[in-house]
N, CA, C and O atoms as a GROMACS GRO file, in nm:
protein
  332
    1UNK      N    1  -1.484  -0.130  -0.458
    1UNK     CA    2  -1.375  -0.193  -0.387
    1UNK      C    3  -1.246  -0.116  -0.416
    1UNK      O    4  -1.214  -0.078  -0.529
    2UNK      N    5  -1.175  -0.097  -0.308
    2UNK     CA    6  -1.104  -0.032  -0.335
    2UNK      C    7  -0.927  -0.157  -0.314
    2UNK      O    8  -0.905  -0.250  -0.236
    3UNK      N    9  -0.862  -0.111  -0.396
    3UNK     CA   10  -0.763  -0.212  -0.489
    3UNK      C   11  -0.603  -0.187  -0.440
    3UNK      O   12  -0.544  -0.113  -0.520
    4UNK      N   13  -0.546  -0.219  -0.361
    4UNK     CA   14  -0.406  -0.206  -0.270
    4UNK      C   15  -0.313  -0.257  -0.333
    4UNK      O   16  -0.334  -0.378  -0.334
    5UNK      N   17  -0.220  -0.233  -0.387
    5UNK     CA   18  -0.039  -0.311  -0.512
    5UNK      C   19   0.031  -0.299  -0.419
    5UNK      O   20   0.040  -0.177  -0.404
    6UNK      N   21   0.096  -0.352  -0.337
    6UNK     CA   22   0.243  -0.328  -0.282
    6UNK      C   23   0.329  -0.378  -0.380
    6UNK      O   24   0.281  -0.457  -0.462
    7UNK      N   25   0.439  -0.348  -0.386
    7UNK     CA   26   0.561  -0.409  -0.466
    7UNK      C   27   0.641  -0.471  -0.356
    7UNK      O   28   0.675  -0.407  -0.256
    8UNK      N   29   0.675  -0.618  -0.379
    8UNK     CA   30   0.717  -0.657  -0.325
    8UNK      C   31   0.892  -0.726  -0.362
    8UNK      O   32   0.964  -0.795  -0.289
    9UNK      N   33   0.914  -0.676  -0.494
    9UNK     CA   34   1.049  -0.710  -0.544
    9UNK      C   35   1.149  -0.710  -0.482
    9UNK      O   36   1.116  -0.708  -0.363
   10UNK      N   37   1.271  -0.713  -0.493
   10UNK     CA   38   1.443  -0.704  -0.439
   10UNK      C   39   1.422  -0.637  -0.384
   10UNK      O   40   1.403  -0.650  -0.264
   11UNK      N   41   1.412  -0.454  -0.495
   11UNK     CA   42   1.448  -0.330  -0.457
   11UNK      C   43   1.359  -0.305  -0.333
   11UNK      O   44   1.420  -0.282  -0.229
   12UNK      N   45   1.265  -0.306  -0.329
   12UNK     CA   46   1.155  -0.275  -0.228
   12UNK      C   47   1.126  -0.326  -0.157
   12UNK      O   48   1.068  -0.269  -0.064
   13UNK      N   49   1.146  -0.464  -0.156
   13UNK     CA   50   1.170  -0.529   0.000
   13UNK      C   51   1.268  -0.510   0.093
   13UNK      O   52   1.268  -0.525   0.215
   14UNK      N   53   1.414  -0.444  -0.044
   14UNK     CA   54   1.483  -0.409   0.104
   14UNK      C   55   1.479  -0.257   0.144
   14UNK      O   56   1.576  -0.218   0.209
   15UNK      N   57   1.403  -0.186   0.120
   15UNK     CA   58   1.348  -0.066   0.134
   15UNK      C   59   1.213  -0.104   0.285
   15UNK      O   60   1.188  -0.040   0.386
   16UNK      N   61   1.191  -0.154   0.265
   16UNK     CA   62   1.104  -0.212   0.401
   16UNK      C   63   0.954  -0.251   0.347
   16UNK      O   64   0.856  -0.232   0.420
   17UNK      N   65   0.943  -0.309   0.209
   17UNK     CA   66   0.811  -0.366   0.161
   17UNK      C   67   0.720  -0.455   0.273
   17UNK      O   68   0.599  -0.435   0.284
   18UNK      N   69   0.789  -0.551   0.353
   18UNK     CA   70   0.716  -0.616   0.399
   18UNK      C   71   0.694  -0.582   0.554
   18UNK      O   72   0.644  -0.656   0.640
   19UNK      N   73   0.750  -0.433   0.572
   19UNK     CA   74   0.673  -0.362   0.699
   19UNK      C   75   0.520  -0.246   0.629
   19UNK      O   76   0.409  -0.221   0.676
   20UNK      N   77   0.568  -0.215   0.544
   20UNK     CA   78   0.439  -0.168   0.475
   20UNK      C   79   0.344  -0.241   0.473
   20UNK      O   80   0.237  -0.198   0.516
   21UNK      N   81   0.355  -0.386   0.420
   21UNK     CA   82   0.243  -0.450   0.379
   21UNK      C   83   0.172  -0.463   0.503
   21UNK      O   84   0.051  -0.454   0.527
   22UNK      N   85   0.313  -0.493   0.611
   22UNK     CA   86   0.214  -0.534   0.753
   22UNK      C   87   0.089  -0.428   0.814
   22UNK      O   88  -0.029  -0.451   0.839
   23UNK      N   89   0.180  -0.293   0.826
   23UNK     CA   90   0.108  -0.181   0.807
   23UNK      C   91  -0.047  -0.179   0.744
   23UNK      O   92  -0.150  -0.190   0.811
   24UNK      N   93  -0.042  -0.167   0.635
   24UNK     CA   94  -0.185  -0.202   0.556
   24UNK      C   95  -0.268  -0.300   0.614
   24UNK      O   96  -0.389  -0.278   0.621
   25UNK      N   97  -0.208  -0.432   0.667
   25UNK     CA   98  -0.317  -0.533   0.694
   25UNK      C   99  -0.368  -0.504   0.824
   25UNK      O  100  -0.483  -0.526   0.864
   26UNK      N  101  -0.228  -0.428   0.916
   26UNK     CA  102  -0.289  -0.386   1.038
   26UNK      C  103  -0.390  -0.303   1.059
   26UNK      O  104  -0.468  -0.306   1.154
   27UNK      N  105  -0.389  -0.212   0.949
   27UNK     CA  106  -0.533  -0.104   0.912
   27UNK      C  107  -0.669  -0.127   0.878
   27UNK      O  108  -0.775  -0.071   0.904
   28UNK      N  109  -0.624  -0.255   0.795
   28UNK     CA  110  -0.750  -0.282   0.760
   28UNK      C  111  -0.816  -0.402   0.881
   28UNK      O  112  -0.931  -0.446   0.887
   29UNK      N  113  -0.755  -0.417   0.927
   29UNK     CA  114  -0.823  -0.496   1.070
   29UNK      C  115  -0.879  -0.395   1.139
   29UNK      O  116  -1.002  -0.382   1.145
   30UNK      N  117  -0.810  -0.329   1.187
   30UNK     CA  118  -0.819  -0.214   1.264
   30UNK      C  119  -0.944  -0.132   1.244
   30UNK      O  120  -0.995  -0.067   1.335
   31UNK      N  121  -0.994  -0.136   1.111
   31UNK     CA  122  -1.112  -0.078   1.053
   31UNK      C  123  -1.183  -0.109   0.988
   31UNK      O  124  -1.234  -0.053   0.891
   32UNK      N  125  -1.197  -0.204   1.032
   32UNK     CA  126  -1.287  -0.356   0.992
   32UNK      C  127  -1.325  -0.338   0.844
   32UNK      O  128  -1.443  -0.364   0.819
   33UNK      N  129  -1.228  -0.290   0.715
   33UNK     CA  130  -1.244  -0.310   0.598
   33UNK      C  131  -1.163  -0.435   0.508
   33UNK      O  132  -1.079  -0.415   0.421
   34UNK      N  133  -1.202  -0.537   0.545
   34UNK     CA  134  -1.124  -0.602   0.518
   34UNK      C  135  -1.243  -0.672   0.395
   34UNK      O  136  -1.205  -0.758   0.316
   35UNK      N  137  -1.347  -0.634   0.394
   35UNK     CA  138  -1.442  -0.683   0.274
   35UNK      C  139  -1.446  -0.597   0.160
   35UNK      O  140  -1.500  -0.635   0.056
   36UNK      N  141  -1.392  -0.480   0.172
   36UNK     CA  142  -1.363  -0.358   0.061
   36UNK      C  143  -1.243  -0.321  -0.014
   36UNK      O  144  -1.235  -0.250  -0.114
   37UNK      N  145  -1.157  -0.378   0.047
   37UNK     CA  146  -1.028  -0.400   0.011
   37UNK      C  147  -0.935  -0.530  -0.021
   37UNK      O  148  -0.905  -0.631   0.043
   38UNK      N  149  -0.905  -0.484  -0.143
   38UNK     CA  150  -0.837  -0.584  -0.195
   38UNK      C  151  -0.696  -0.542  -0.238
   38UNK      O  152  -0.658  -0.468  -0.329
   39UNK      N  153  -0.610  -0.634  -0.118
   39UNK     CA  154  -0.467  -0.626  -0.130
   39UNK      C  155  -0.406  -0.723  -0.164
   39UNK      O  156  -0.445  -0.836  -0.134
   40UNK      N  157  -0.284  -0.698  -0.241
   40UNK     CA  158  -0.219  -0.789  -0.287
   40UNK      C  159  -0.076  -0.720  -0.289
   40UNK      O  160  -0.061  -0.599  -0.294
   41UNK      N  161   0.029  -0.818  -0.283
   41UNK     CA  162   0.144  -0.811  -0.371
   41UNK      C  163   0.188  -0.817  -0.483
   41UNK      O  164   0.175  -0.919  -0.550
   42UNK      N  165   0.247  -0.712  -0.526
   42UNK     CA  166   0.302  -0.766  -0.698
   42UNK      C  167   0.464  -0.753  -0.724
   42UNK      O  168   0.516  -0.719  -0.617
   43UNK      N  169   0.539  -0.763  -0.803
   43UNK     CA  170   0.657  -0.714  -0.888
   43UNK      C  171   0.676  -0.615  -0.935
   43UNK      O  172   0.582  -0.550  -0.982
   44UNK      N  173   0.796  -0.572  -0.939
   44UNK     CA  174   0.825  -0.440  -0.995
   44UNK      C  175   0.752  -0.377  -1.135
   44UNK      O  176   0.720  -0.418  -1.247
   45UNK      N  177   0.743  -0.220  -1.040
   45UNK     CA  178   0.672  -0.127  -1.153
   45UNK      C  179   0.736  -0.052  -1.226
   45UNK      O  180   0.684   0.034  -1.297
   46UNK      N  181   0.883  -0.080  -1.215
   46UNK     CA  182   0.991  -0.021  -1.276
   46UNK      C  183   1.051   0.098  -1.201
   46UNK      O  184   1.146   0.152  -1.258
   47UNK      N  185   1.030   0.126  -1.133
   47UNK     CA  186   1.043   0.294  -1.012
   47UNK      C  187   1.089   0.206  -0.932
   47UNK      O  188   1.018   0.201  -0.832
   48UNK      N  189   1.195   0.115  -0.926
   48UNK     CA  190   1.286   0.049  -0.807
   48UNK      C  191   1.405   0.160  -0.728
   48UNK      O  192   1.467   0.131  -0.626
   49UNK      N  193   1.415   0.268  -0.792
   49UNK     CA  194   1.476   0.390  -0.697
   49UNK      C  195   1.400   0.437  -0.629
   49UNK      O  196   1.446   0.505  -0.537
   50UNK      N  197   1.275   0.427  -0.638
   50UNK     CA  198   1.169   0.509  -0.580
   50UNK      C  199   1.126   0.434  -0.470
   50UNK      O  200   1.039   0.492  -0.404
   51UNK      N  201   1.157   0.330  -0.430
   51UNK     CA  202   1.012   0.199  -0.386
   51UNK      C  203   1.047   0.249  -0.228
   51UNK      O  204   1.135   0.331  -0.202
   52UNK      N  205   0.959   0.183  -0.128
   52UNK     CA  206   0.891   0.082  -0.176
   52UNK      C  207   0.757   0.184  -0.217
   52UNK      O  208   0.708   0.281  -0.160
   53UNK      N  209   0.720   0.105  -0.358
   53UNK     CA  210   0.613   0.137  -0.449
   53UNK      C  211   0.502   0.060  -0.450
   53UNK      O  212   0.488  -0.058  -0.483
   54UNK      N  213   0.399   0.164  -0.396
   54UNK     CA  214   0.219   0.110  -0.398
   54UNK      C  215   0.166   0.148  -0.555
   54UNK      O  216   0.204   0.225  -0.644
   55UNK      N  217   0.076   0.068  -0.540
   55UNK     CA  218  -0.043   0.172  -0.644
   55UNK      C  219  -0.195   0.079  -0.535
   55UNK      O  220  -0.210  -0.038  -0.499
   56UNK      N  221  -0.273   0.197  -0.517
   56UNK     CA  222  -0.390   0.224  -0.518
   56UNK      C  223  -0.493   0.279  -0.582
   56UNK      O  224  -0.518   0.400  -0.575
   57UNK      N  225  -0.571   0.182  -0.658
   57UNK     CA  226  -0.670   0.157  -0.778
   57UNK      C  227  -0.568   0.224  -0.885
   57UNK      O  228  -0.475   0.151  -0.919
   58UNK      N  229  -0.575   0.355  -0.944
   58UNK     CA  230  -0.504   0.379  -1.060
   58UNK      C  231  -0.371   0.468  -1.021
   58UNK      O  232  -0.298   0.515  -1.108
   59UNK      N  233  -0.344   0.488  -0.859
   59UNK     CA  234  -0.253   0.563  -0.840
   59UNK      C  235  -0.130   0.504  -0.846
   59UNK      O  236  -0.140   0.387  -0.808
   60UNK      N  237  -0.015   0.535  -0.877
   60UNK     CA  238   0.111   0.497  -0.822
   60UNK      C  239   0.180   0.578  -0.687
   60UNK      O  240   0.185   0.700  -0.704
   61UNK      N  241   0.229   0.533  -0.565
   61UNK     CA  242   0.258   0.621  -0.448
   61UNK      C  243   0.434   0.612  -0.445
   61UNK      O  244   0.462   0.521  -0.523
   62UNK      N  245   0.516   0.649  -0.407
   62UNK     CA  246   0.680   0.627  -0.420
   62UNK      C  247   0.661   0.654  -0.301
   62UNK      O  248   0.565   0.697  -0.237
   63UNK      N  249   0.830   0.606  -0.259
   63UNK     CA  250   0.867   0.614  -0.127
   63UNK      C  251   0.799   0.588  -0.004
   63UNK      O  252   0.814   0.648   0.102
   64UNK      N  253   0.731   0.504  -0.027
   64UNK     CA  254   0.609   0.451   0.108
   64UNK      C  255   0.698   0.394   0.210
   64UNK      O  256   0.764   0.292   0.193
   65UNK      N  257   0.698   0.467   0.319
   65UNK     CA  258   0.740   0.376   0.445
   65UNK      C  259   0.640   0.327   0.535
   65UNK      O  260   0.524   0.318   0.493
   66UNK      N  261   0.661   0.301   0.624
   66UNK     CA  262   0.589   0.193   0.729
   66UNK      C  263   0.524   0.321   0.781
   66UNK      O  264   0.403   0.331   0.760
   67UNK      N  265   0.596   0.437   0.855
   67UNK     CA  266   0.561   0.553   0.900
   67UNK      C  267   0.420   0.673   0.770
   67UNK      O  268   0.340   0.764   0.791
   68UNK      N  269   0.459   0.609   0.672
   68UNK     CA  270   0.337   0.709   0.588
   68UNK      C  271   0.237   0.606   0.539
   68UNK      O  272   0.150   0.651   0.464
   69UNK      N  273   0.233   0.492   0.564
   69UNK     CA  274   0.110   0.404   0.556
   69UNK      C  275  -0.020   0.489   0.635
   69UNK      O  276  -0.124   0.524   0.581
   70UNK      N  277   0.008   0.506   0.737
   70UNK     CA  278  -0.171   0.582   0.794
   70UNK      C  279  -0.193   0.672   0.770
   70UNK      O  280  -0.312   0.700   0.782
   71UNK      N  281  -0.099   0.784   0.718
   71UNK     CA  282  -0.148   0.885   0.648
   71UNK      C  283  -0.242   0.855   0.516
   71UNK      O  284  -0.357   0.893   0.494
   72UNK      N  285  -0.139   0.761   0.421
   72UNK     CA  286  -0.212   0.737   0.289
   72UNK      C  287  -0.290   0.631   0.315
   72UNK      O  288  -0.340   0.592   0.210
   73UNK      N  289  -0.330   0.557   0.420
   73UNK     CA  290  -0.445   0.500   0.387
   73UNK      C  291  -0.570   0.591   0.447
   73UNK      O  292  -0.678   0.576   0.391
   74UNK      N  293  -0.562   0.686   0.559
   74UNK     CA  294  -0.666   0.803   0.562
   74UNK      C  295  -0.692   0.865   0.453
   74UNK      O  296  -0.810   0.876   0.418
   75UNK      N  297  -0.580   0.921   0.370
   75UNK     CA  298  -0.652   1.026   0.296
   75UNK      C  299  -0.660   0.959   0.151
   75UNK      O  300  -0.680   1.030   0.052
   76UNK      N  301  -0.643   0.806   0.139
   76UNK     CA  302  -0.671   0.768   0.000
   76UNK      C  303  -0.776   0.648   0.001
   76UNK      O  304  -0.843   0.606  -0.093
   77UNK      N  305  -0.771   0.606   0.133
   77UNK     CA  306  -0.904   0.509   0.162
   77UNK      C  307  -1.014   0.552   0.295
   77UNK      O  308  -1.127   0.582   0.256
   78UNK      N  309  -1.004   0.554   0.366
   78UNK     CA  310  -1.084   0.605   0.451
   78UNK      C  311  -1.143   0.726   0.407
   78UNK      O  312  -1.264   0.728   0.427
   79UNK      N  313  -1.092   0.841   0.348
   79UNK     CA  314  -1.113   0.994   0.334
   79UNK      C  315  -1.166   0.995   0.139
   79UNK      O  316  -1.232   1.084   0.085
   80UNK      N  317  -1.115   0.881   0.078
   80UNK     CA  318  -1.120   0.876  -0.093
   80UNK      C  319  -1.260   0.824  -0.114
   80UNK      O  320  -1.362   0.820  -0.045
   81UNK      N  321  -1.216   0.775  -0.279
   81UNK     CA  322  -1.345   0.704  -0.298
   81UNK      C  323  -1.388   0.563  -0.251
   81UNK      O  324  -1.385   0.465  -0.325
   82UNK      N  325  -1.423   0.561  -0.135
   82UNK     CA  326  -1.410   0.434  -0.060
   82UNK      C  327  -1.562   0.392  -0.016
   82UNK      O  328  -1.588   0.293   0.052
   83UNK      N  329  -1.643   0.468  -0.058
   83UNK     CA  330  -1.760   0.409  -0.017
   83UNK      C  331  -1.809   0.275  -0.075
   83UNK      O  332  -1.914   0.225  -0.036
   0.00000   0.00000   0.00000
């Protein structure tokens, strides 16, 4: 299973956290993984200059916008260890 963190704090919500998240859920509909993935929201990872801040399984990602959600979910779930 592969394991989705958005940060959803101050800093990163007003960075556009909760167009990311939408992003992600729209993907995973979209590609009918919605039994392999497990997303959630959390609180700051301390990188609030950086945000909005993912981690996927052990990664941390910075600067995630709404626009680089389908990149990184191709090449870190669809394209990763996602089987």
């Amino acid at each position: 299973m592969t394991h989705i963190s958005i940060c959803v704090g101050s800093a990163c919500h007003l960075r556009g956290a909760q167009d990311v998240l939408l992003a992600f859920i729209n993907l995973i509909e979209k590609y009918q993984v919605a039994g392999k993935i497990d997303l959630e929201g959390n609180f700051c990872r301390g990188q609030c200059t950086k945000g909005v801040v993912i981690k996927i399984n052990d990664e941390i990602i910075t600067n995630v916008t709404k626009e680089r959600v389908y990149d990184i979910f191709r090449e870190k779930v669809l394209e990763g260890d996602f089987s």
